[in-house]
N, C-alpha and C positions, 0 to 999 in steps of 0.2 A: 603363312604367306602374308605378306605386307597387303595392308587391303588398303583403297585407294580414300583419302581423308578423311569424305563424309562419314567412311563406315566405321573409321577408326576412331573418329572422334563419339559418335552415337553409343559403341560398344563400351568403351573405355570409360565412360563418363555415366554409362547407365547403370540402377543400382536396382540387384535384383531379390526376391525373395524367395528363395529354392524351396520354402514349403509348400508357395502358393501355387504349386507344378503339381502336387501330388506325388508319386512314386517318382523320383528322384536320385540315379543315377552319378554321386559325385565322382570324379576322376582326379581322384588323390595319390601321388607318387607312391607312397608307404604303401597303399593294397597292390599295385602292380596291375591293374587293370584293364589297360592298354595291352593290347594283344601284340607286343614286341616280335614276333616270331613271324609273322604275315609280311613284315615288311619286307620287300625285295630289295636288294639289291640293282640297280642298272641304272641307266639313261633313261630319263622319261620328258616326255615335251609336249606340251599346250599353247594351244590357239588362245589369246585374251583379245576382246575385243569390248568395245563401249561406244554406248550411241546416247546422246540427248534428244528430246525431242523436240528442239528449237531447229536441230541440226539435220532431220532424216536424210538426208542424201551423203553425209559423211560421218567413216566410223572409225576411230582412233586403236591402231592396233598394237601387241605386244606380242613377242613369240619368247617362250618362255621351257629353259630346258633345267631341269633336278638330276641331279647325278648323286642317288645315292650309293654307297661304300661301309663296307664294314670292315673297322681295323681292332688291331688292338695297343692302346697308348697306355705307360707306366702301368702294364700289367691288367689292364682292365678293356672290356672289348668296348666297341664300340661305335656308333653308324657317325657317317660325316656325311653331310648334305653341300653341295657346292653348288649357286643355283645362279644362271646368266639369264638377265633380261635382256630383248632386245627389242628395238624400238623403231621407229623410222627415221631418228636420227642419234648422233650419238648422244647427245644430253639426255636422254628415254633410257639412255643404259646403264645397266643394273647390275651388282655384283656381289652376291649374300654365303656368308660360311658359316656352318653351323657346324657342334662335336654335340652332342648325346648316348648317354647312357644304355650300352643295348639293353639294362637288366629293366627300366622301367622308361626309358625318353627320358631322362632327365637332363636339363641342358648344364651343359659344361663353358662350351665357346660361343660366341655368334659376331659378325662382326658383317658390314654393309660398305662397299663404298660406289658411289654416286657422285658423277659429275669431278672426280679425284678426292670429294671427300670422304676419307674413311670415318665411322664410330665400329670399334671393335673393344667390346666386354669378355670378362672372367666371369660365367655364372655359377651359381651354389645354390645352397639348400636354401642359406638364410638372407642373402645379398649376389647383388650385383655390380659390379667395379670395373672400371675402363681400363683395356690390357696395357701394362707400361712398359709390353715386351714388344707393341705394336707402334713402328716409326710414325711420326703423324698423325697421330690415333685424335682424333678433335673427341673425345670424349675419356682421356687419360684421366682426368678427375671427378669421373663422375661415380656415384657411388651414391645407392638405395637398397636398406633392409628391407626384407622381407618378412612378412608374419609365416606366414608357410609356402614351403616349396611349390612352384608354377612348372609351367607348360610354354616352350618357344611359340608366340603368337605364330611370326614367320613360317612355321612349320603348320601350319593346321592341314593341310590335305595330307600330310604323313600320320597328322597325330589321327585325325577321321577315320584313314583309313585302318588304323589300330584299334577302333571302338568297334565293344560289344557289341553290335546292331541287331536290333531284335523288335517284332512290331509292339507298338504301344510305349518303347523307351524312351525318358529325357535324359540326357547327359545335363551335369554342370563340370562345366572346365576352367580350373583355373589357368588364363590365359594373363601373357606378361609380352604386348610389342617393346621391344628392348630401349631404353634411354627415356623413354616417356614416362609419362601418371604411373600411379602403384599399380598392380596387376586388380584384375575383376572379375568375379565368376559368369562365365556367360551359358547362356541355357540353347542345348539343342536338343529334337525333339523330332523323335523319328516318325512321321504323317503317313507313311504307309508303303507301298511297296510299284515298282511300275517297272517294264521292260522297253528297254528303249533298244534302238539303234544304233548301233556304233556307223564308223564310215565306210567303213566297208559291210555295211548291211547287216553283222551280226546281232542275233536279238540276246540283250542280256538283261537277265532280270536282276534290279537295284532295290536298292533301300532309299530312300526320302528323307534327309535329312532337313529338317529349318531351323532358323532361328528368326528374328523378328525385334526390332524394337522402334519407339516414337522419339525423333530428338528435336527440342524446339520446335515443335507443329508440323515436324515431316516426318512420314511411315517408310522404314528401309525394311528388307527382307533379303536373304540370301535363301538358297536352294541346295543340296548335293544331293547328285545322285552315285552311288557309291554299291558297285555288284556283289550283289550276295554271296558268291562263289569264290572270288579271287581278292574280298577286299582292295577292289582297284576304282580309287577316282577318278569317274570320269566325266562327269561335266555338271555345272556350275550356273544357277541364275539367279540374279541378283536385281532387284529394284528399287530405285531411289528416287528421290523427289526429281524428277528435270531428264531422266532418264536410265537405263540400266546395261548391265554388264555380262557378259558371259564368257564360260572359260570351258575350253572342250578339250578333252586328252587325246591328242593325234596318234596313227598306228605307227606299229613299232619304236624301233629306237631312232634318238637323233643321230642324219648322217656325220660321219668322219668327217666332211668337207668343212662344217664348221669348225672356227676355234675353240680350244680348251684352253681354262685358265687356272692357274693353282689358287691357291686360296690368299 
């Protein structure tokens, strides 16, 4: 998922020492480790919301719908993620296409556009290049090697909910938000286990996901809590310097009455 500046910049720019974690957990394409087979299929939709603490009486919202699909292209199968943000007004709105590999996540396509600007990428094992088969593409010439094959940032509540989760485990993931800095291994770190409530009252027992880092003299933190059972993301907390963010997974599927848009 595109995560909101501060966080992107803190993660992308942090550099980590995966020994200094202990037992260590890397999530390397080639082992296949990602539990590919957990992921569903369907319409899925979250509440996003953010509050600072200069601001307590107003809170900036997002409604945010994933529609994953599984096809099969030039002979190889394959999930496709089509994900619309919406916003309270139209410049908040969001329009993200991803192709992935069903045999491990490994990205293939991604592409974003915002406000009419499109960046839409070719991704690989070893690089990443701006598609020349995409009209207006503002990032047709861009182009970054890779040392080894990564993970769609944009996708991390797909890729989360593919992880081994088990208590006492850290993940390192090699994550990659598209167009930007080289990709950086980021460390999550399963803190133990808790049954929450969903919205309609159901109690489901989760796993604890964090991660954590300090950028120029401010502490960020993120939260999942992610159901032991069904591998299903369901909500999200996040702290920042000036204030923080939460992201809850609503019931069922998003209505029809909403628009669909192709990729």
């Amino acid at each position: 998922m595109k995560k909101f500046t501060p966080v992107i910049i803190f993660l992308m720019y942090c550099s980590v020492s995966l020994t200094a974690f202990g037992q260590t957990d890397t999530i390397r394409l080639k082992d296949k480790r990602l539990l590919t087979s957990v992921l569903k299929p369907g319409l899925n939709q979250y509440l996003v919301y953010f509050q600072t603490t200069n601001t307590k009486k107003k809170l900036v919202f997002w409604y945010w719908l994933r529609d994953i699909k599984t096809e099969t292209r030039n002979g190889e199968k394959v999930f496709t993620i089509a994900q619309n943000w919406f916003g309270s007004d139209t410049n908040m709105y969001r329009k993200v296409y991803s192709i992935n590999k069903m045999a491990d996540f490994a990205p293939v396509y991604h592409s974003e556009t915002v406000m009419n600007k499109t960046n839409a990428y070719n991704w690989n094992d070893d690089k990443i290049t701006g598609a020349d088969s995409i009209a207006d593409n503002s990032k047709k010439g861009f182009s970054l090697d890779f040392k080894e094959p990564n993970l769609n940032w944009n996708l991390d509540i797909e890729t989360f909910e593919m992880l081994p989760l088990a208590a006492g485990k850290t993940f390192a993931i090699n994550f990659y938000d598209a167009g930007l800095d080289p990709p950086q291994y980021v460390l999550y770190k399963v803190i133990g286990s808790e049954t929450i409530s969903t919205l309609n009252n159901d109690k489901v027992d989760c796993w604890k996901l964090f991660t954590e880092t300090d950028y120029k003299g401010a502490h960020y933190t993120e939260t999942y809590w992610i159901s032991k059972k069904n591998h299903e993301f369901l909500k999200e907390e996040d702290t920042y310097k000036g204030g923080f963010r939460y992201k809850v997974k609503m019931l069922g599927s998003a209505t029809d009455m909403l628009p669909r848009f192709d990729k």
